[in-house]
Structures are given as structure tokens and as C-alpha cells.
C-alpha positions in Angstrom: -1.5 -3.7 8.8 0.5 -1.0 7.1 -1.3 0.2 3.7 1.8 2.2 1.5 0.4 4.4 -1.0 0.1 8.2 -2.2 -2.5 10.5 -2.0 -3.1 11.0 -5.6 -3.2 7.3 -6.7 -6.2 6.7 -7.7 -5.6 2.6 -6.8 -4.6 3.8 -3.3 -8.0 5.1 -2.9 -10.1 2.1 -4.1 -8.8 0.2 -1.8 -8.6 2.7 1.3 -12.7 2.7 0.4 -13.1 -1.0 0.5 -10.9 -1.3 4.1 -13.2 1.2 5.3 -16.5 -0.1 4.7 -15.2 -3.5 5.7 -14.3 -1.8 9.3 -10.6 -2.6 8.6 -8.2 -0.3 10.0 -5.2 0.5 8.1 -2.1 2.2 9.3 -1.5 4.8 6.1 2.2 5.4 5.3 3.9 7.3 2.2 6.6 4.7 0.9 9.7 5.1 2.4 12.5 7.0 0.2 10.3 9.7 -0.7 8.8 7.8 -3.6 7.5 4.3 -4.3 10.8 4.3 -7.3 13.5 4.0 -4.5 15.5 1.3 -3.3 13.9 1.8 0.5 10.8 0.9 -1.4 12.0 -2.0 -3.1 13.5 -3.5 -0.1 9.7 -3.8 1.0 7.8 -3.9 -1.8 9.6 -6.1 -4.9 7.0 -4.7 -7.4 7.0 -0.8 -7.1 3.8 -0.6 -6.8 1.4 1.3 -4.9 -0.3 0.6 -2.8 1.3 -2.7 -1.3 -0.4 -3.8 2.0 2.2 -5.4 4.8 1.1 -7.2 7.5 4.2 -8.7 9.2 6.5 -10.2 6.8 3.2 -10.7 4.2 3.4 -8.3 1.5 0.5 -7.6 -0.9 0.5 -5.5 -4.3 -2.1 -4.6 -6.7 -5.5 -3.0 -5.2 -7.7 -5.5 -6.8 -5.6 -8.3 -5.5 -5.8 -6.2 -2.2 -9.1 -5.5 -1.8 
């Protein structure tokens, strides 16, 4: 599973927390385009959102939805 988010989202973190001490491993990737605002993101992620988990063509914004 891919987990797209930024380092300084505070979202991001909550939920990195919660795969971690659920033993979930998470493949951590910056959103493509340089920013989750561009069109690359879009393409992925309909929302803009970060972070947005993807696991095949399953795609999940919000952290609390997330977590």
C-alpha cells in the first residue's frame, strides 16, 4: 500500500502512527507533481488531499477515514 502525504501534515502523521502500531507497513511517497495541488496528484487522488492511501486501484482520503 502506498501512503501519499508530506512531512509537515500533521494528518499525515496520525495516521503513519496508527499503521505503525497496527504492524502495517506503508510504502511513504511525496505526491507526485511536487505538491498534492497538481494535476499528477489529481489524476490519483480526486480530493487533493493528503494523505490518500492507494492500494491497487482503491484509493482512500481523509486520515480518520484512513485510519
Amino acid at each position: 500500500m502506498i501512503l501519499y502525504c508530506t512531512k509537515l501534515s500533521s494528518y499525515s502523521v496520525k495516521v503513519r502512527l496508527a499503521a505503525s502500531w497496527k504492524g502495517i507497513a506503508l510504502q511513504l511517497c511525496d505526491p507526485p507533481g511536487g505538491s498534492y495541488r497538481s494535476a499528477a496528484y489529481a489524476a490519483i487522488v480526486k480530493m487533493r488531499t493528503v494523505p490518500a492511501l492507494v492500494d491497487g486501484d482503491f484509493v482512500l482520503s481523509e486520515s480518520d477515514a484512513i485510519i
